[in-house]
N, CA, C and O atoms as a GROMACS GRO file, in nm:
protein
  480
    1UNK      N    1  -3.974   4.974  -3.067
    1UNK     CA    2  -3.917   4.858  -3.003
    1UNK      C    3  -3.795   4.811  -3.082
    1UNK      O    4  -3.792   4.789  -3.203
    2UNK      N    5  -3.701   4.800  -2.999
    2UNK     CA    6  -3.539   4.740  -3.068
    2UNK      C    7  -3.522   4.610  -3.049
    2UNK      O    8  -3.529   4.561  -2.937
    3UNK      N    9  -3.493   4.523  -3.180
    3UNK     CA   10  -3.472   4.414  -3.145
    3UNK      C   11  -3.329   4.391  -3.189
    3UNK      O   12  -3.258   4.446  -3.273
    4UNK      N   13  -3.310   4.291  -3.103
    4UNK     CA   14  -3.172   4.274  -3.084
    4UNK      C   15  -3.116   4.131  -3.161
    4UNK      O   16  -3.155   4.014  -3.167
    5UNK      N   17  -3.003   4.206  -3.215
    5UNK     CA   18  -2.925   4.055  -3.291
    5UNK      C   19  -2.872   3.984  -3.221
    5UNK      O   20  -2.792   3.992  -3.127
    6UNK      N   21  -2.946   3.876  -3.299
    6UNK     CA   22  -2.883   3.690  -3.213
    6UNK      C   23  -2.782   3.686  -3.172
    6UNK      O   24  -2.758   3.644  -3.059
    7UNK      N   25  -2.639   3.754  -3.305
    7UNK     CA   26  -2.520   3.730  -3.308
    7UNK      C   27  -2.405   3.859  -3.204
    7UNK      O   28  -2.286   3.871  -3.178
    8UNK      N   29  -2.561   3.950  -3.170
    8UNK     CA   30  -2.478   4.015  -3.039
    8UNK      C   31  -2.419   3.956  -2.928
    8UNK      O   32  -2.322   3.989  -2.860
    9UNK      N   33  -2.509   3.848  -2.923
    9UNK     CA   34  -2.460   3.744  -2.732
    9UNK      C   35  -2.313   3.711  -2.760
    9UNK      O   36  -2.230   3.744  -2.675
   10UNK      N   37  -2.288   3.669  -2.832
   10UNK     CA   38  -2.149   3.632  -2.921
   10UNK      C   39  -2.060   3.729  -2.907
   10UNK      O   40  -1.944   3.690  -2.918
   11UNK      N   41  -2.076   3.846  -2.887
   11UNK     CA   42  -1.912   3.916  -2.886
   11UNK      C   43  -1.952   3.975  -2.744
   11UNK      O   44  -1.888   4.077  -2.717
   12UNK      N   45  -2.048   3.934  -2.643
   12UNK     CA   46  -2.032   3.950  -2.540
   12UNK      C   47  -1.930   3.944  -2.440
   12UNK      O   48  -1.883   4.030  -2.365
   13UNK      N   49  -1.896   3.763  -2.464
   13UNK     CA   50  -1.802   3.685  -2.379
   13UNK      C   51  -1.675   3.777  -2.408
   13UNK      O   52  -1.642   3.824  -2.518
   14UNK      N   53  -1.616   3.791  -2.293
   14UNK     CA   54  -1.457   3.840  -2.332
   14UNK      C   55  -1.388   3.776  -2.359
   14UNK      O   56  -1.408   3.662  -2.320
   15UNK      N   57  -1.254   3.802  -2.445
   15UNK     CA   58  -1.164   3.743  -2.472
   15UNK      C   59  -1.050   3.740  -2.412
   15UNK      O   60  -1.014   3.838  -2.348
   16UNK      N   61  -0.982   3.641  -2.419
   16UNK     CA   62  -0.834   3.635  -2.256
   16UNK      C   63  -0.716   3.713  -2.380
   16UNK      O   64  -0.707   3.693  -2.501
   17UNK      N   65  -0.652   3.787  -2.307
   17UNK     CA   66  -0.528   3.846  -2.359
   17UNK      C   67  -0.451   3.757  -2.427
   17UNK      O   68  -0.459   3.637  -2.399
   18UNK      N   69  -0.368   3.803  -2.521
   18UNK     CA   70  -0.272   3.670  -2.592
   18UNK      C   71  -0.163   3.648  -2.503
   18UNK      O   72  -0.085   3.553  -2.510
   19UNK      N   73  -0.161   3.756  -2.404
   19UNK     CA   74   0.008   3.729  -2.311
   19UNK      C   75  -0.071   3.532  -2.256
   19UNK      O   76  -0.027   3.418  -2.268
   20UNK      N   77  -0.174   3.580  -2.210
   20UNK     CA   78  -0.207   3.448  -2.122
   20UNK      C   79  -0.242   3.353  -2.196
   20UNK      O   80  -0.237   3.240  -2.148
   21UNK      N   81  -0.279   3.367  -2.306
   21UNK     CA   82  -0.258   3.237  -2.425
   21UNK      C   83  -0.170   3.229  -2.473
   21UNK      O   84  -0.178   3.147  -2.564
   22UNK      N   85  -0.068   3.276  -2.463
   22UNK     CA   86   0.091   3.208  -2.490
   22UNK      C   87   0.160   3.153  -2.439
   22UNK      O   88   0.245   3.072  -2.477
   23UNK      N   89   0.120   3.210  -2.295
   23UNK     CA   90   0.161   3.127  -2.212
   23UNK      C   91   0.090   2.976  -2.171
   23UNK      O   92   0.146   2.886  -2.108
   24UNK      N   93  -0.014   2.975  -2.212
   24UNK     CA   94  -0.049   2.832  -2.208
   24UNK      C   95  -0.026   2.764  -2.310
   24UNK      O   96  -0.041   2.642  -2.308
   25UNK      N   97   0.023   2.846  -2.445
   25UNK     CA   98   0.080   2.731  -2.591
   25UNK      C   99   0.234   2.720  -2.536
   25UNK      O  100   0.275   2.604  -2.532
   26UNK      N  101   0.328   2.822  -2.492
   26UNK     CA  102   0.462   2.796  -2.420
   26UNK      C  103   0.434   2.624  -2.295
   26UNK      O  104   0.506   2.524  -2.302
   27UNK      N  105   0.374   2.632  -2.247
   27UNK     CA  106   0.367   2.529  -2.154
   27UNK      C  107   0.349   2.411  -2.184
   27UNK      O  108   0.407   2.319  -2.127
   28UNK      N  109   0.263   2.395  -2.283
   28UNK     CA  110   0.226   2.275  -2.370
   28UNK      C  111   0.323   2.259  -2.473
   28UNK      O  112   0.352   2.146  -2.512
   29UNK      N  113   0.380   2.369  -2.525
   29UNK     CA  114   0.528   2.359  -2.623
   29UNK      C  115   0.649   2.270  -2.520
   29UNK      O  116   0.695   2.165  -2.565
   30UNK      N  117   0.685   2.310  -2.414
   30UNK     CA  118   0.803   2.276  -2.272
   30UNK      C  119   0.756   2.100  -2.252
   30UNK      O  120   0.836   2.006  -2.248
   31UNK      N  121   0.590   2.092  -2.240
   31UNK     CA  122   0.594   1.949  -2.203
   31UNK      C  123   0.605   1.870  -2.320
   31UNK      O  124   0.645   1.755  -2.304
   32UNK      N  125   0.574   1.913  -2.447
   32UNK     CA  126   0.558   1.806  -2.566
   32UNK      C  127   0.726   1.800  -2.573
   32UNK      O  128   0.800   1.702  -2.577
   33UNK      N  129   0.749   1.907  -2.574
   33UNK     CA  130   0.974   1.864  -2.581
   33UNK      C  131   1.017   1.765  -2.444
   33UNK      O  132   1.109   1.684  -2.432
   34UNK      N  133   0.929   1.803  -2.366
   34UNK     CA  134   0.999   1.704  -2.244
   34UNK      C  135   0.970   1.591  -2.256
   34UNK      O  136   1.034   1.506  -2.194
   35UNK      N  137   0.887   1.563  -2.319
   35UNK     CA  138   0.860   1.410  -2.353
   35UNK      C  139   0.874   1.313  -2.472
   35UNK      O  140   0.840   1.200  -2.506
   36UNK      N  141   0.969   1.466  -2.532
   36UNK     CA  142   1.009   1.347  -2.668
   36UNK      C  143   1.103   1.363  -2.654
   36UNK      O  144   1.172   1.461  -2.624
   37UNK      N  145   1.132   1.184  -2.690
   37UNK     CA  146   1.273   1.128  -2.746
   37UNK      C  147   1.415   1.197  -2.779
   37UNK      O  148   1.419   1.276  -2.873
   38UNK      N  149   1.533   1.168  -2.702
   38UNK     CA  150   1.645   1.241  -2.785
   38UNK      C  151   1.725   1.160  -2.781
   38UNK      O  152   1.705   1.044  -2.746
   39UNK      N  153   1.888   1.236  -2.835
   39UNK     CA  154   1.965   1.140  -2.862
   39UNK      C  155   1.933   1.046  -2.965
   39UNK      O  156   1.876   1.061  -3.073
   40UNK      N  157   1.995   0.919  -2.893
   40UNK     CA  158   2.023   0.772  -3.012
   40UNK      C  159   1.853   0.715  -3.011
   40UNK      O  160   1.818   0.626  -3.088
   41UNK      N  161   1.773   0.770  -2.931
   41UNK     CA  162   1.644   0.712  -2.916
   41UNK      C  163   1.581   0.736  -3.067
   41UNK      O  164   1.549   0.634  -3.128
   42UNK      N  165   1.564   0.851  -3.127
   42UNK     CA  166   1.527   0.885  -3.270
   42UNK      C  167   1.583   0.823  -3.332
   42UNK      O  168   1.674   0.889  -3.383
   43UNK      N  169   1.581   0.685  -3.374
   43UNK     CA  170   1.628   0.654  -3.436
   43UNK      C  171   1.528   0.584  -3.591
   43UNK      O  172   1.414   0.540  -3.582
   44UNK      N  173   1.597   0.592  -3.700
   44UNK     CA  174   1.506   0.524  -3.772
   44UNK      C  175   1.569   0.428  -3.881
   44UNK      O  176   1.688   0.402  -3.860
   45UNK      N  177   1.507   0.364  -4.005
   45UNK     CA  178   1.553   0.244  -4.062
   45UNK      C  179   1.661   0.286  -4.116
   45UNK      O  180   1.770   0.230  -4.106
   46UNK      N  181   1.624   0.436  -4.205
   46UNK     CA  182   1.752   0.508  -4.323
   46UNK      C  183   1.895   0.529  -4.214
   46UNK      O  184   2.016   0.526  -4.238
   47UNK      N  185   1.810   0.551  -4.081
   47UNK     CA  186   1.928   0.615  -4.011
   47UNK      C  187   2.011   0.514  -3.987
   47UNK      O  188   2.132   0.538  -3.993
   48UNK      N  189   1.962   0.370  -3.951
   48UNK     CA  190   2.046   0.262  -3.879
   48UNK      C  191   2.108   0.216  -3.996
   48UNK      O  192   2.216   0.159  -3.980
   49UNK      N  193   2.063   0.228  -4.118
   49UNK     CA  194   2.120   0.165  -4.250
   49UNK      C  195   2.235   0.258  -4.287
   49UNK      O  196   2.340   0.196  -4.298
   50UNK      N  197   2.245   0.395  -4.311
   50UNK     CA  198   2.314   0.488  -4.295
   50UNK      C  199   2.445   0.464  -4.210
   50UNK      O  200   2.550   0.500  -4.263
   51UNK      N  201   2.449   0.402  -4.074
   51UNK     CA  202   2.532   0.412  -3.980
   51UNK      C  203   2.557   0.311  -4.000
   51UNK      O  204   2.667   0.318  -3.945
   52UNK      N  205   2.551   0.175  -4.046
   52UNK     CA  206   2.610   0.079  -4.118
   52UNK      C  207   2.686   0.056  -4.216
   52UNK      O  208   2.783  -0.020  -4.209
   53UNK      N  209   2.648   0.123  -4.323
   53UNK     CA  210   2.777   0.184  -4.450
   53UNK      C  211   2.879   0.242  -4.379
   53UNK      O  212   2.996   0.204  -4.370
   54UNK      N  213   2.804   0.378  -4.307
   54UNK     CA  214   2.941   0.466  -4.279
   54UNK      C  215   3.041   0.364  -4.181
   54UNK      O  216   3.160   0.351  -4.207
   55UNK      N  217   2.988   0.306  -4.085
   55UNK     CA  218   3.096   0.233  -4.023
   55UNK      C  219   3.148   0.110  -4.096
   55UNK      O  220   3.234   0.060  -4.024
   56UNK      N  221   3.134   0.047  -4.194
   56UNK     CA  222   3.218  -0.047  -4.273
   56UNK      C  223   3.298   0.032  -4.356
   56UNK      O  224   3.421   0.022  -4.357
   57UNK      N  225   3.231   0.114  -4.430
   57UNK     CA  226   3.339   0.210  -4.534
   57UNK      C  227   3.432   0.305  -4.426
   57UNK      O  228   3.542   0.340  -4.469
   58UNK      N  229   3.399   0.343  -4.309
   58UNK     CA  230   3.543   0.363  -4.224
   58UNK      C  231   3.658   0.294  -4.170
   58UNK      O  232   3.765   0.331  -4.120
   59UNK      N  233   3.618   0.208  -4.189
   59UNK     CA  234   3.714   0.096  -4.129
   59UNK      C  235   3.821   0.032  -4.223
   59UNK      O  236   3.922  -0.024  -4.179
   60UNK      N  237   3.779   0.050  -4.408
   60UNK     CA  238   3.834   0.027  -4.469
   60UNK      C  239   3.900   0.120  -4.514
   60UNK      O  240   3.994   0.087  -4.586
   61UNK      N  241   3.877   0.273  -4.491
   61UNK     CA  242   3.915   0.372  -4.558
   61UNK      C  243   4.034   0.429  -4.435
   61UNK      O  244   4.119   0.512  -4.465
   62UNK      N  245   4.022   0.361  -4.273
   62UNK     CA  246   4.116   0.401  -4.194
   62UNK      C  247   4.259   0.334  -4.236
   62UNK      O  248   4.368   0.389  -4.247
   63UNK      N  249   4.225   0.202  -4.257
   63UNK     CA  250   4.328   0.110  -4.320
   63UNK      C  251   4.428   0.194  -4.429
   63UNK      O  252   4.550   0.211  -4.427
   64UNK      N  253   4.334   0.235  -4.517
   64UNK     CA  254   4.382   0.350  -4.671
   64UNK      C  255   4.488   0.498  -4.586
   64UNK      O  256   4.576   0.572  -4.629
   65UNK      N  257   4.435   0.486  -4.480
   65UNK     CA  258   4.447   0.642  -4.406
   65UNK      C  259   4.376   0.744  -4.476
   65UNK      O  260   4.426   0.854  -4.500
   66UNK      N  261   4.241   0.703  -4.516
   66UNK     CA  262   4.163   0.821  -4.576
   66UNK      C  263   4.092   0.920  -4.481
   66UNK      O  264   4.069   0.876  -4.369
   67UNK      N  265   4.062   1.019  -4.503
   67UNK     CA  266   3.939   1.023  -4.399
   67UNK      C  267   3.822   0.969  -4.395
   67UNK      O  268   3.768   0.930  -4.499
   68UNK      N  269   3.773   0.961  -4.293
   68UNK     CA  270   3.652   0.907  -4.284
   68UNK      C  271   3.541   0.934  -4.309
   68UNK      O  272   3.534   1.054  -4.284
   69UNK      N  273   3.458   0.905  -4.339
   69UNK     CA  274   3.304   0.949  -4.408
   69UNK      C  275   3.213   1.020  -4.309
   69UNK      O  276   3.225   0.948  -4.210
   70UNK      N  277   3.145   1.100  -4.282
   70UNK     CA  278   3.042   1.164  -4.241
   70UNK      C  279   2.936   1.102  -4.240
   70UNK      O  280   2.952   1.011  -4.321
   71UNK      N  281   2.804   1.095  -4.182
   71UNK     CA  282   2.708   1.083  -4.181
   71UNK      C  283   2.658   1.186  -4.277
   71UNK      O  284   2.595   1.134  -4.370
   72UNK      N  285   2.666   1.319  -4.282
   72UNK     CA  286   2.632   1.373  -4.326
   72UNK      C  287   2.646   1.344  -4.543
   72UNK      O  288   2.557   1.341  -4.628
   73UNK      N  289   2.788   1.329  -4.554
   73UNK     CA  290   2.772   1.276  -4.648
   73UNK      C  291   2.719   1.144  -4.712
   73UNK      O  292   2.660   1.121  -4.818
   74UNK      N  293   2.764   1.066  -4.605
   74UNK     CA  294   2.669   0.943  -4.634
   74UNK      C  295   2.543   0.987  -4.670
   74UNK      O  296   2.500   0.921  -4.765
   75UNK      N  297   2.480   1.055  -4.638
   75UNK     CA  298   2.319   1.128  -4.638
   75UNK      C  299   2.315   1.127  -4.775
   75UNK      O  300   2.244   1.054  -4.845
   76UNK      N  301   2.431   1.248  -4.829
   76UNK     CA  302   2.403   1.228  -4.945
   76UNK      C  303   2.453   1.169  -5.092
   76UNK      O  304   2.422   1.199  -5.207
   77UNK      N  305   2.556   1.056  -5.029
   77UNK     CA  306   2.553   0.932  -5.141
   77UNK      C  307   2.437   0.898  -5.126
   77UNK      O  308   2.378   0.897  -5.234
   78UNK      N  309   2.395   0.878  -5.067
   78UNK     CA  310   2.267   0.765  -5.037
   78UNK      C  311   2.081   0.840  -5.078
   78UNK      O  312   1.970   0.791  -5.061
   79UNK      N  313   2.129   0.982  -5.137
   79UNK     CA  314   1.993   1.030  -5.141
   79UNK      C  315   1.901   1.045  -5.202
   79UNK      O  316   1.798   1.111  -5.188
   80UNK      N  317   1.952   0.959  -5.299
   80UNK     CA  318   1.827   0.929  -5.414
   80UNK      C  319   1.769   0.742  -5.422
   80UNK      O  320   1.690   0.685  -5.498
   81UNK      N  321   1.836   0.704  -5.329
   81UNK     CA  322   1.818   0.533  -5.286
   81UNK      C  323   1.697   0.536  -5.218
   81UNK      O  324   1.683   0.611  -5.121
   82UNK      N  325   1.616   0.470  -5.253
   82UNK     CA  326   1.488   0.398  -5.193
   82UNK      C  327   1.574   0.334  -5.048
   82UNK      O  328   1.692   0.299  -5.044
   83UNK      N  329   1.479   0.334  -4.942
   83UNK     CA  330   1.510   0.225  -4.846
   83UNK      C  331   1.503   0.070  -4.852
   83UNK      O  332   1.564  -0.007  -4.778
   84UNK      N  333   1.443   0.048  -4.923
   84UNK     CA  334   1.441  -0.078  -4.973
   84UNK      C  335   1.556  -0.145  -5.077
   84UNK      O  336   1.614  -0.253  -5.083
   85UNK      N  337   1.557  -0.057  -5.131
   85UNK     CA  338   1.687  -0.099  -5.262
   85UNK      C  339   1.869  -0.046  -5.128
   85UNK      O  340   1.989  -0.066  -5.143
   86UNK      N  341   1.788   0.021  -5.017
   86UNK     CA  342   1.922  -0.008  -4.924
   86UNK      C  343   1.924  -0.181  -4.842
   86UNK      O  344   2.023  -0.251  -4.820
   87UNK      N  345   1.830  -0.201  -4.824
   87UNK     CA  346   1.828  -0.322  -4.778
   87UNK      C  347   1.938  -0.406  -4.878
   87UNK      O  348   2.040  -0.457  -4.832
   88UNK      N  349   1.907  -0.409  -4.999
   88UNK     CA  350   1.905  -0.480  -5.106
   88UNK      C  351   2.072  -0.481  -5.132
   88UNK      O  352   2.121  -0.593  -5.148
   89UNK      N  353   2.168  -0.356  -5.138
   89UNK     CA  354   2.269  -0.298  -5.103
   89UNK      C  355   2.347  -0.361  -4.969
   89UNK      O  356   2.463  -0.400  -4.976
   90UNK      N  357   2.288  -0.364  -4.879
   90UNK     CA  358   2.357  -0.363  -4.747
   90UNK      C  359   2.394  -0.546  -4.783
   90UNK      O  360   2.504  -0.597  -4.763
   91UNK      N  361   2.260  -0.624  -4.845
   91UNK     CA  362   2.326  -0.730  -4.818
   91UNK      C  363   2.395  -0.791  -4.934
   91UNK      O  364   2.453  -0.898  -4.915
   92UNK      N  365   2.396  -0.744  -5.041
   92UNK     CA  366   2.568  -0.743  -5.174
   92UNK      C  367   2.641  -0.743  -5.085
   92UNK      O  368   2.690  -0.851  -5.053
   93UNK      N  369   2.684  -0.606  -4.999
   93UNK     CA  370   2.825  -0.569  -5.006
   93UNK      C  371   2.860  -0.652  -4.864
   93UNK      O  372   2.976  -0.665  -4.825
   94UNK      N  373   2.760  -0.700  -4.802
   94UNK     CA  374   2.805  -0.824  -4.699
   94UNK      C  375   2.844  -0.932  -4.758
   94UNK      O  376   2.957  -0.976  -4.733
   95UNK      N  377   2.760  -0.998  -4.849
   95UNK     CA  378   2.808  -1.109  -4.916
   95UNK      C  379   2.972  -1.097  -4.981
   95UNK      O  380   3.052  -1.191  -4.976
   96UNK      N  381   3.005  -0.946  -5.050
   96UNK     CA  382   3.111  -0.983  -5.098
   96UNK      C  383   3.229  -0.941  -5.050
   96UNK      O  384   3.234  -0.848  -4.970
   97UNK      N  385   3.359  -1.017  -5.099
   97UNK     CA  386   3.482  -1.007  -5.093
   97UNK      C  387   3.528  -0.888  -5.022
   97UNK      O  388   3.582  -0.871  -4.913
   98UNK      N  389   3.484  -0.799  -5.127
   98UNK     CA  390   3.529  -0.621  -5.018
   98UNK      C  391   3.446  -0.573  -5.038
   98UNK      O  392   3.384  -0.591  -5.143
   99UNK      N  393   3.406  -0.488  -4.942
   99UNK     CA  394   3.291  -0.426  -4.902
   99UNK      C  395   3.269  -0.294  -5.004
   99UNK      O  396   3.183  -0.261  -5.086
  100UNK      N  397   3.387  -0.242  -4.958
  100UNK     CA  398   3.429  -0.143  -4.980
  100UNK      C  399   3.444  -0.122  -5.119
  100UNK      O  400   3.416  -0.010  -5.164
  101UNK      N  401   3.479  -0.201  -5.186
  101UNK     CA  402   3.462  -0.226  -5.353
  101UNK      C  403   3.315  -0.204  -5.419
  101UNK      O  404   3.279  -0.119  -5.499
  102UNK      N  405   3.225  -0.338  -5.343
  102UNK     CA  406   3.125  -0.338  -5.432
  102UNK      C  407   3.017  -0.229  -5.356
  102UNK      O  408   2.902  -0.222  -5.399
  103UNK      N  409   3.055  -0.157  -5.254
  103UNK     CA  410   2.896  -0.039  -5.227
  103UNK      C  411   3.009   0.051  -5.334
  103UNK      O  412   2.966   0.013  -5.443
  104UNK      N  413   3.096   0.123  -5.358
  104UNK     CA  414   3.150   0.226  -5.461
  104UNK      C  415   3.071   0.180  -5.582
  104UNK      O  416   2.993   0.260  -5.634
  105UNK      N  417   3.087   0.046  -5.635
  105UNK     CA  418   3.052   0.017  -5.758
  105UNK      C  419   2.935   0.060  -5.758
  105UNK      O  420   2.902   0.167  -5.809
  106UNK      N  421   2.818  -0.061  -5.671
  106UNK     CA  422   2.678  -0.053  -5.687
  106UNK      C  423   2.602   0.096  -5.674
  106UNK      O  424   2.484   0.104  -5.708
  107UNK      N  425   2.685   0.230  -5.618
  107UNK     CA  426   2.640   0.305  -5.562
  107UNK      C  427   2.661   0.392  -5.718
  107UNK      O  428   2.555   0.434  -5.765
  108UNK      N  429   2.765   0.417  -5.785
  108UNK     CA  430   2.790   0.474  -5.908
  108UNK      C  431   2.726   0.425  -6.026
  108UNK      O  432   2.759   0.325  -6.089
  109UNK      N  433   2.598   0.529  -6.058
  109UNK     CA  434   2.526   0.478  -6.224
  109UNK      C  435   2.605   0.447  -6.314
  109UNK      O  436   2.597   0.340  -6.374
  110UNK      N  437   2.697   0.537  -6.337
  110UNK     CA  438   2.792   0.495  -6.466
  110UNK      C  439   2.839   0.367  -6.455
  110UNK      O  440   2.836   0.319  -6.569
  111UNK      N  441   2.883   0.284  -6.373
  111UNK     CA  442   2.901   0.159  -6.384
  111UNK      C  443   2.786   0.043  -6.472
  111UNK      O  444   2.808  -0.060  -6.535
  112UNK      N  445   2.664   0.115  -6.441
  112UNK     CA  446   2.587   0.001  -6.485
  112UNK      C  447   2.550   0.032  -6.618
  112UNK      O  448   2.466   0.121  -6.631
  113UNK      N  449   2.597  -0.023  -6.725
  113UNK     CA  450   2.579   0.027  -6.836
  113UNK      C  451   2.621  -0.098  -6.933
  113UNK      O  452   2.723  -0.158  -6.898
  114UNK      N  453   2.554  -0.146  -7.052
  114UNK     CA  454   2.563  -0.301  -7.070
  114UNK      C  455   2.663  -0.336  -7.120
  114UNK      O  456   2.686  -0.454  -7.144
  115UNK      N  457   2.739  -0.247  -7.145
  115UNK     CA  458   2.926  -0.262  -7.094
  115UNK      C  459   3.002  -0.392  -7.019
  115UNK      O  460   3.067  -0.493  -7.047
  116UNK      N  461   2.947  -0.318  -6.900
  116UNK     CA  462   3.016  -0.369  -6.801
  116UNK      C  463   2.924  -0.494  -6.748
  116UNK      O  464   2.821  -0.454  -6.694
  117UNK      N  465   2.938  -0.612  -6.750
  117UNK     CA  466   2.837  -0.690  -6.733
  117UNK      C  467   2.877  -0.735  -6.544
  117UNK      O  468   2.782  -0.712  -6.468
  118UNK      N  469   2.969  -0.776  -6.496
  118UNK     CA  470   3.004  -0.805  -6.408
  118UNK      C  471   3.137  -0.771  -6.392
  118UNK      O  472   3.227  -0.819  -6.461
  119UNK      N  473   3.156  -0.685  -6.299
  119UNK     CA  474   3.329  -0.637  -6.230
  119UNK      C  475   3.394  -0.722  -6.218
  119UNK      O  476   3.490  -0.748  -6.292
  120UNK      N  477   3.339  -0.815  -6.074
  120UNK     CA  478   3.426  -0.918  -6.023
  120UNK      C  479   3.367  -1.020  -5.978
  120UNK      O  480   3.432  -1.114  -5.932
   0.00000   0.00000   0.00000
């Protein structure tokens, strides 16, 4: 008499081809993109803080006839800044005189050094 393993029933069931399980991860890939966000909708805190520098420091640097700053570089002045210490930033260089002065300063370590106690 043959007895039969438990774990035979188990490789009974067939398995569906991968063409037809790809095509059901492709379909569910098409709707999760169709339903997310694009454009200006992604937006986030670094990003809106980001696009705030760059458009004040353009405006002063069009005046200069410099070129204008990138986002991209903005990215990376800005890439070792906490978001919070941008908060902190955004509202100095509102408060002062030129904008454009004190984010260069505040943004460059070498400035802060017990040297220099206050610029301006």
């Amino acid at each position: 008499m043959k007895t039969r393993c438990a774990s035979a029933t188990a490789y009974a069931v067939p398995m569906k081809p991968i063409g037809e399980k790809m095509s059901e991860f492709k379909k569910a890939l098409e709707e999760k993109r169709a339903n997310a966000p694009t454009g200006r909708k992604r937006q986030t805190e670094r990003g809106e803080l980001m696009r705030f520098f760059t458009r004040h420091l353009n405006l002063a640097r069009a005046k200069d006839s410099h070129a204008p700053i990138t986002m991209a570089r903005m990215g990376k002045i800005l890439e070792g800044i906490p978001t919070a210490d941008l908060y902190y930033l955004q509202s100095l260089c509102t408060k002062a005189k030129n904008f454009s002065k004190k984010f260069w300063w505040e943004v460059d370590p070498k400035k802060h050094i017990k040297e220099n106690a206050v610029p301006f």
